[in-house]
C-alpha positions as CSV (number, residue, x, y, z in Angstrom):
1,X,92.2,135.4,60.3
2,X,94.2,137.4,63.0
3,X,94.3,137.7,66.6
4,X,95.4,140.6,68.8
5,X,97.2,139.7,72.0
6,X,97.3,142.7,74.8
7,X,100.8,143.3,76.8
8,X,100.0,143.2,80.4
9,X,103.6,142.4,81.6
10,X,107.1,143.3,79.5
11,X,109.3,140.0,79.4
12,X,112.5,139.0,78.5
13,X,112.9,137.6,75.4
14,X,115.7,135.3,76.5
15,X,115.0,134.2,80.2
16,X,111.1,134.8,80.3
17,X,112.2,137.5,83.7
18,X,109.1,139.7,84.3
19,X,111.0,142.7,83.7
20,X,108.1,145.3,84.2
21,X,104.7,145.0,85.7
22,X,100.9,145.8,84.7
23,X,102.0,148.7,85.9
24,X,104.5,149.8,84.0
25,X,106.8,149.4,86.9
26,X,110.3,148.7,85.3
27,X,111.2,145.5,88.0
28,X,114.6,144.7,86.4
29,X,116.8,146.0,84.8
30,X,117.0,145.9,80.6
31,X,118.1,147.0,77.2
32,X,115.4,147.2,74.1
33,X,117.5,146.4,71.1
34,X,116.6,146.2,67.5
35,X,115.9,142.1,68.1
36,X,113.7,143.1,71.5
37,X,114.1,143.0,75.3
38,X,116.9,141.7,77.2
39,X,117.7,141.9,80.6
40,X,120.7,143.3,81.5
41,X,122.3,139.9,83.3
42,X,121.5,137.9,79.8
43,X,123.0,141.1,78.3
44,X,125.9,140.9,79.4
45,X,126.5,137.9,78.5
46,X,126.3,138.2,74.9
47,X,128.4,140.4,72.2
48,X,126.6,143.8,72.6
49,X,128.2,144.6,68.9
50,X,125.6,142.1,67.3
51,X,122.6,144.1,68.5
52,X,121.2,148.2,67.9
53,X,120.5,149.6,71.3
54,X,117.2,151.2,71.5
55,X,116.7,152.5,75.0
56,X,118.0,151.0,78.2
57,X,115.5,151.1,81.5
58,X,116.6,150.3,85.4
59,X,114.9,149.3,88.3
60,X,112.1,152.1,89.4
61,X,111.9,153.4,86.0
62,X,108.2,153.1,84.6
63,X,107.4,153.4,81.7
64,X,103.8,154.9,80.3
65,X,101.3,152.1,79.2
66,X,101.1,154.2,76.1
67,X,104.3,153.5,75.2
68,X,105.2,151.7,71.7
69,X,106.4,149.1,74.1
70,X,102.8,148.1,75.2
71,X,101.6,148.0,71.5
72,X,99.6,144.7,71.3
73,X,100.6,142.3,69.2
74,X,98.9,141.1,66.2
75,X,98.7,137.7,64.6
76,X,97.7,136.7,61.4
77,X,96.9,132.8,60.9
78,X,97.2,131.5,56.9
């Protein structure tokens, strides 16, 4: 059994920030890395050696709803 789960909003994986909108409305600034997305302040804060950066998006970017970024999620249940 599996379960899809649509991305309306684009949070961070650390704080929970609403980083961008339904929109696609980059609201915060972030960094995608190769262990997901992380806004910039919790970014910081960490040793950027441990991660692969992807992209990195600021405030008033937007980002296309077609993007991988927006890919639902699937879950498969055992």
């Amino acid at each position: 059994m599996s379960e899809t789960i649509e991305k309306t909003f684009l949070l961070c994986d650390l704080c929970n920030r609403t980083l961008v909108n339904e929109k696609g409305e980059v609201l915060s600034d972030f960094v995608w890395t190769d262990w997901g997305l992380i806004c910039s302040q919790k970014f910081q804060e960490l040793d950027e050696s441990d991660f692969e950066v992807i992209a990195e998006f600021e405030e008033g970017d937007r980002i296309s709803r077609d993007h991988e970024l927006f890919t639902p999620m699937e879950i498969t249940w055992f």
